[in-house]
Residue, then its C-alpha position, 0 to 999 in steps of 0.5 A: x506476461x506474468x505478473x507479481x503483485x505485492x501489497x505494502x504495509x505488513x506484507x512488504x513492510x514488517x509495518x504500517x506506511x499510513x500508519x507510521x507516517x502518522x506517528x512521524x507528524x506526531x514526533x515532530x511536532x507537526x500535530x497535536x500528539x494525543x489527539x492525533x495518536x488517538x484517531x491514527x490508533x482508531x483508523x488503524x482498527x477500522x482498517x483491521x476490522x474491515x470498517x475503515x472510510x478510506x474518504x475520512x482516513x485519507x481526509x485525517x492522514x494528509x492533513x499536514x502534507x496538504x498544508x505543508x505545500x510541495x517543498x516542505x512536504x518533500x523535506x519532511x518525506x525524505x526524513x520519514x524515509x530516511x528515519x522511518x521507513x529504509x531502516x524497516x525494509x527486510x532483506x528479505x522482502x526486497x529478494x522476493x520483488x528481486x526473485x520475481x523480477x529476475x523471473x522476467x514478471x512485472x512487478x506492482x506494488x498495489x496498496x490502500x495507502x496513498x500515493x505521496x506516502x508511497x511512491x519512494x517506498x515503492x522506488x526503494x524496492x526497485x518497483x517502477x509500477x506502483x498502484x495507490x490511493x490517487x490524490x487531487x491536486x491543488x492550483x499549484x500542482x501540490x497533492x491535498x487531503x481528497x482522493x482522486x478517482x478509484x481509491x486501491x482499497x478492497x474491491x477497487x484494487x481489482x478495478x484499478x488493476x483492470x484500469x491498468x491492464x487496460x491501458x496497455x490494452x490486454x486483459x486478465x486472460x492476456x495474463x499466464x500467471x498472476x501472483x499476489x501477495x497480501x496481508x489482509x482481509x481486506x484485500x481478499x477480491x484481489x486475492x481470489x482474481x489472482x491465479x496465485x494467492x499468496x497470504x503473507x504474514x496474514x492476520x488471522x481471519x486471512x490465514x484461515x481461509x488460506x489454510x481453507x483454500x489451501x492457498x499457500x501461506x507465507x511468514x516473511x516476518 
């Protein structure tokens, strides 16, 4: 069973999920604009620089879903994808997930970015496995602001994968091949579990231990 692991935002994506959804809640309305622009800027930063609180970020992101309750959540997701996120979606990045699933790998997408944000985004590009920030959930079964569990960032990537492999009882030596590809710093222990680290659009301080290591680099944007 080989396998192909994709980071999203910036590597799938030629944008930011987390991000973006930020900047819908501020076009429509659904928050105070400067404020708002101001922490979702400053949360974008730490995450760059390897500083961010995922606890806080998830805390500040979710914010308007939690509220919002699970009928006006799923109306304003499915115009977040429809205005935001499908006309973002590259032809090619969709042929490299078509590329290794038509190669018989299982294909994950694993990211920092939670899992409402994330789950239709992961269907849009015909990925059934999908490893993100868990979230709690209300009396009503509705997500909140608050993680659940192993947040998918750094080194919980690797933890999260290792829980996942070990719900279909194999571990990483059960694995021929693994092939992951990320953008980030951030995502560097998961990259070096891998047998196949692939830095993908990488930003500068990944592109430069890629070259280092001699990893294979890959500009898809």
């Amino acid at each position: 069973m080989n396998l192909a692991l994709f980071d999203l935002d910036h590597t799938l994506l030629p944008i930011d999920s987390d991000h973006t959804w930020g900047a819908f809640c501020i076009a429509e309305g659904l928050v105070d604009s400067v404020e708002h622009q101001r922490r979702n800027d400053e949360f974008s930063g730490h995450y760059r620089a390897g500083t961010l609180d995922i606890h806080e970020y998830v805390g500040f992101a979710m914010q308007v879903a939690a509220k919002a309750g699970a009928p006006r959540a799923a109306e304003m997701h499915a115009k977040y994808m429809r205005d935001w996120i499908l006309p973002a979606i590259k032809p090619v990045a969709v042929n490299l997930v078509k590329s290794h699933q038509a190669a018989g790998d299982i294909c994950i997408i694993i990211t920092a970015t939670n899992e409402f944000v994330t789950r239709e985004i992961a269907s849009a590009f015909g990925v059934a496995h999908l490893i993100a920030v868990d979230l709690e959930r209300d009396a009503e079964g509705h997500v909140t602001n608050r993680i659940s569990g192993v947040p998918s960032f750094k080194d919980g990537k690797v933890t999260r994968m290792e829980m996942w492999l070990a719900e279909r009882g194999i571990t990483w030596s059960d694995v021929p091949k693994s092939t992951f590809y990320s953008d980030s710093m951030n995502d560097l222990p998961l990259l070096e579990r891998v047998t196949h680290p692939v830095a993908t659009n990488p930003d500068d301080r990944l592109r430069a231990i890629a070259v280092q290591r001699q990893w294979q680099i890959l500009d898809l944007f």
